[in-house]
Structure formats: C-alpha cells, structure tokens
N, C-alpha and C positions, 0 to 999 in steps of 0.2 A: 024941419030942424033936425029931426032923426037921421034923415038919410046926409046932410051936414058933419052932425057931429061923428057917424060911422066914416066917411070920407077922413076928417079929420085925423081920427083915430088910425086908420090905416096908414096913412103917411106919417103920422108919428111911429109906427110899427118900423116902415123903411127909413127913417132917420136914423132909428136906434139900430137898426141891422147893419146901415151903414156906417156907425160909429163902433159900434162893436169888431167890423174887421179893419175901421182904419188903425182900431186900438191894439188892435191883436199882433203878434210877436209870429205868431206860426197861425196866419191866414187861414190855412187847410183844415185845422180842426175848428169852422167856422163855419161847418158844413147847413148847420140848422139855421144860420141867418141869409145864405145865399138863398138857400131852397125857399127862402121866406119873399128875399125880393123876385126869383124866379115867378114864384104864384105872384103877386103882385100888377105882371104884368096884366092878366084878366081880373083888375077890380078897378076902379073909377079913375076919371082922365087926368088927373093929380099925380093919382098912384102910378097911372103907366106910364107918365112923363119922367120921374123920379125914376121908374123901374129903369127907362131905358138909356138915363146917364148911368145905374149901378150895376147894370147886369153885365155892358164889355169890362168895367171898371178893374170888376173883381173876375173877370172871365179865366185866366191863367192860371188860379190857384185852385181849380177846380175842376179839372178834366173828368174825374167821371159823372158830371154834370153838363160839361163841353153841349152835348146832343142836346140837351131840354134847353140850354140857356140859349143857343142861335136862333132855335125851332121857335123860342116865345118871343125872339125879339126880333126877328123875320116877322113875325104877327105882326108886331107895334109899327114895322115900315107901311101895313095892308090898311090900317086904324083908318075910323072914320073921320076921326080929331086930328085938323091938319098937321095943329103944333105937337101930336102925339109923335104922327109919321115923321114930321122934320127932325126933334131930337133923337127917336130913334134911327135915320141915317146917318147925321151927324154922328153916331158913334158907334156906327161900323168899321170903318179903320182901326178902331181900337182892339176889335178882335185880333187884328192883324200882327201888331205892333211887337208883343213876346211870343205869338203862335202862329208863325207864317205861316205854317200850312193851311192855315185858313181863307188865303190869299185868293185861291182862284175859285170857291165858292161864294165870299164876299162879292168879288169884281162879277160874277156872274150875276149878284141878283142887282145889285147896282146898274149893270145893264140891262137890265128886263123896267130898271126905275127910271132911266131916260126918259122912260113916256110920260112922264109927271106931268099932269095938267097947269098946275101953281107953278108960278114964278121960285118963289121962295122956296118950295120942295124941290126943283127942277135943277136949282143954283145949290141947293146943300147935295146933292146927287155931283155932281160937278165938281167941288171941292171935295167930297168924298173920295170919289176916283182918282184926282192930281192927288192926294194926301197917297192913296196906296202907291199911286206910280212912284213916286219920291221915294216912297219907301223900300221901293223896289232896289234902288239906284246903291240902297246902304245894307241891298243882301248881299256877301260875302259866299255863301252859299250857290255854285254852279247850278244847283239842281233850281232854284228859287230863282234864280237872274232872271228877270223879266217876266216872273209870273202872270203880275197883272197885268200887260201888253197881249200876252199869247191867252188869257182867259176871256180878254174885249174883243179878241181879233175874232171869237170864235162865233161872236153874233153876227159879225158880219157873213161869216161864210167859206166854204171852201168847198172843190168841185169834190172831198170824201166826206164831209159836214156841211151840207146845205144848210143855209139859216132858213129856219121854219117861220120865221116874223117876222114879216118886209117893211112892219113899222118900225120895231125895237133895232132892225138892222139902218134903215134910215140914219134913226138919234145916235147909233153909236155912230157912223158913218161922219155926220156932223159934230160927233164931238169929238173925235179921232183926227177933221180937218181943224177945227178951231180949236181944242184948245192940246190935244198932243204935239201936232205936230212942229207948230209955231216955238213948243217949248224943249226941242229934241235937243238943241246943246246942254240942258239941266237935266233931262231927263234918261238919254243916251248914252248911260255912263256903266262901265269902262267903255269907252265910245267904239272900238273896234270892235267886242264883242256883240254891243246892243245894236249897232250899225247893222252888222252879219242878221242877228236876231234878228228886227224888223223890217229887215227885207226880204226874209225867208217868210216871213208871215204875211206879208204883202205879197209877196209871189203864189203863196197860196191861195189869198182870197180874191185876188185881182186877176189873176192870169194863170188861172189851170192850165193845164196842158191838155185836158180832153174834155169835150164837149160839155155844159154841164147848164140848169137854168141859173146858176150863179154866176155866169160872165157877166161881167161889168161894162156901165153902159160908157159911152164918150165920154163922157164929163166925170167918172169915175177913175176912168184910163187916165183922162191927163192929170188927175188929180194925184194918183200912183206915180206917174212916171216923173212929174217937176216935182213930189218929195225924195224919191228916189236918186234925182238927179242933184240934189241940193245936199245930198250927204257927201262927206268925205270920202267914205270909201268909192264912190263913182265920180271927186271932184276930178279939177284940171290935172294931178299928177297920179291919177289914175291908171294900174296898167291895163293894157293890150285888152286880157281876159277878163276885167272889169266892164269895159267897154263892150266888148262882146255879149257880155252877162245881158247888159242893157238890149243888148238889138236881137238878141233872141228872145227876149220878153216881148217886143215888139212883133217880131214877127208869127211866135204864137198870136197875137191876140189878134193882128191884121188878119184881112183875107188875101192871100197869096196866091190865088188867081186873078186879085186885082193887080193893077201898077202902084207898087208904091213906094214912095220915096223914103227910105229910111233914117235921112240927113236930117231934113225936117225935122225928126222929132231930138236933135241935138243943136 
C-alpha cells in the first residue's frame, strides 16, 4: 500500500506541475515545475507515462533545459513498459513542431526505432515519421526543406556514409518504399524543389559513383529507378538532360563490360 500511495503522490506532483504551467502567463519562469516533470521521467510507470505527454508539451519554453528534457525522454522510448515506450514516441514530433531544429536528430533515433519488435510500437514509430515529414512540407525555411527525408536517407547509406546496421537499414529501406514513397504527391512539396531533393539523396544511397559495400542489390535498383521514373521532374515532358540524368544512373550502376540494353529500363 505504501509503495501505491507514494506512486500516487508522485503523479499528483505531475498534475500539478502541469497545471501550474498550463496556468502560467510567462511559461519560462516555471523553471522548478519543468525540472520536476524532467525527474519524473525516472520514478514509477504512471509517472513516466504522464512525464512523456508533459516533457515535448512544455519542450520550447525551456531551452536551457532542451539537452536533459530529449536525453530523459530518448530514455522513456528504451523503457521496459511497453505502453511507456509507445507514449513516449508518440510525442516525439512534438519536439519538432516550434524547434525544427530538432528535426534530424528526432528522425534519427525514429530510425534506429523501426526495429520495434510490437506491432503497436512499430505503428506509432510509423506515424511518428509521416507526422515529421508533413511537417516538413510546412517549413518555409530552405535550410529545413526536407530535413526529415535527408536524416532517414542517412540510415540507408551512401558510398561517404556507409550504414553501419543492415537491420535498421532494412526497416528504413521498407518504410521509405511503403509508406514514403506511395505518398510523394503530399509529401513532395514545393514539388520541384523536393523532386530535385530526393533524387539527389537517392543518387547518393542507390548509385554511388565508386565502388563501395553500399551498392544496392537488384531489387533495390528497380526499386530507385520506377520511383525515380514516376516523378515529374523525369515524366513524359521531360527534357533531353533529364532523361540523360536517368541513363547515367544506369549506367553507373550496370557492368559496362557487359551488353546492355539501356531502353529496357524506360
């Protein structure tokens, strides 16, 4: 019963922390109730559930706290307690939402979370990612355009950044073909730019230009080359060095000691 009613008490601790700065006028000098749900995240599976809706919540009014509040709630995604981990990814994005810059270290540990064994964690991992890419679509900011695209592409691989995990590369690999790509007309926006963009990142992790153990296998290749071919900027009124674009990728990646027919693959 003691160890009840101490539980208890603690999440009435984080109610009141969190009512304190929904009530507050100037958030920022609410420094003592933050740092309150920050600890929170290390005490009973209640308190870190609750911590891990309060801690992105109030994330933005508190930058020189920024480093402990990620760091504990990067914890709560590792948690033993399934429903711990699942509400703590579920509000990752939200670090994202007023602090972009948070964007390509979010999408990075997101892909390291692909490997989710549960169903349930696997799918909130999933909607986490489509939630940053969308978010992507409404930065205004050149430097930000496509953050999360160019942070996922980086699990995959590239012949100057080899992907060190052939698992974590896999999952991105399959969730890059089912659920990015299928959704490039919402997601590929200003669509010339992000068009440009992720095929400059596909050229990188698909089709190095020199040797590397990151070449991609057959079923990778066409995987690249029918999304590549299904954008606008490479449709039917395509020009000339568009087209060309294409058949030099191709020919990198062919062996050109063999015969091969380069129509085929159009």
């Amino acid at each position: 019963m003691a160890v009840a009613s101490d539980d208890s008490t603690e999440v009435e601790k984080l109610y009141q922390y969190g009512e304190n700065l929904n009530e507050s006028q100037d958030k920022s000098q609410n420094l003592k109730d933050y740092e309150g749900i920050i600890e929170a995240a290390k005490g009973s599976i209640k308190a870190k559930q609750l911590a891990a809706q309060l801690i992105p919540r109030f994330f933005k009014y508190f930058p020189s706290l920024s480093e402990r509040a990620i760091f504990a709630h990067f914890d709560l995604c590792e948690e033993e307690e399934l429903g711990v981990r699942v509400q703590a990814i579920r509000g990752l994005p939200l670090f994202c939402k007023d602090t972009p810059e948070y964007v390509s270290k979010i999408v990075d540990i997101l892909g390291q979370l692909l490997t989710a064994g549960e169903n349930v964690e696997r799918d909130a991992v999933h909607k986490a990612l489509l939630s940053l890419l969308r978010q992507d679509v409404k930065h205004l900011s050149r430097s930000l355009m496509g953050a999360s695209l160019t942070s996922l592409f980086k699990h995959i691989g590239s012949s100057e950044e080899p992907c060190t995990d052939e698992i974590i590369r896999e999952k991105v690999l399959c969730f890059v073909r089912d659920k990015v790509f299928p959704l490039k007309a919402e997601l590929l926006k200003p669509q010339e730019q992000m068009e440009r963009h992720i095929t400059d990142l596909v050229k990188k992790v698909g089709f190095p230009s020199c040797s590397s153990l990151q070449d991609v296998t057959g079923s990778e290749f066409k995987l690249f080359m029918d999304f590549l071919r299904s954008l606008s900027l490479f449709g039917q009124k395509a020009p000339a060095e568009r087209v060309q674009e294409l058949i030099e990728i191709i020919e990198e990646q062919a062996d050109l000691d063999a015969q091969f027919d380069v129509s085929a693959c159009f």
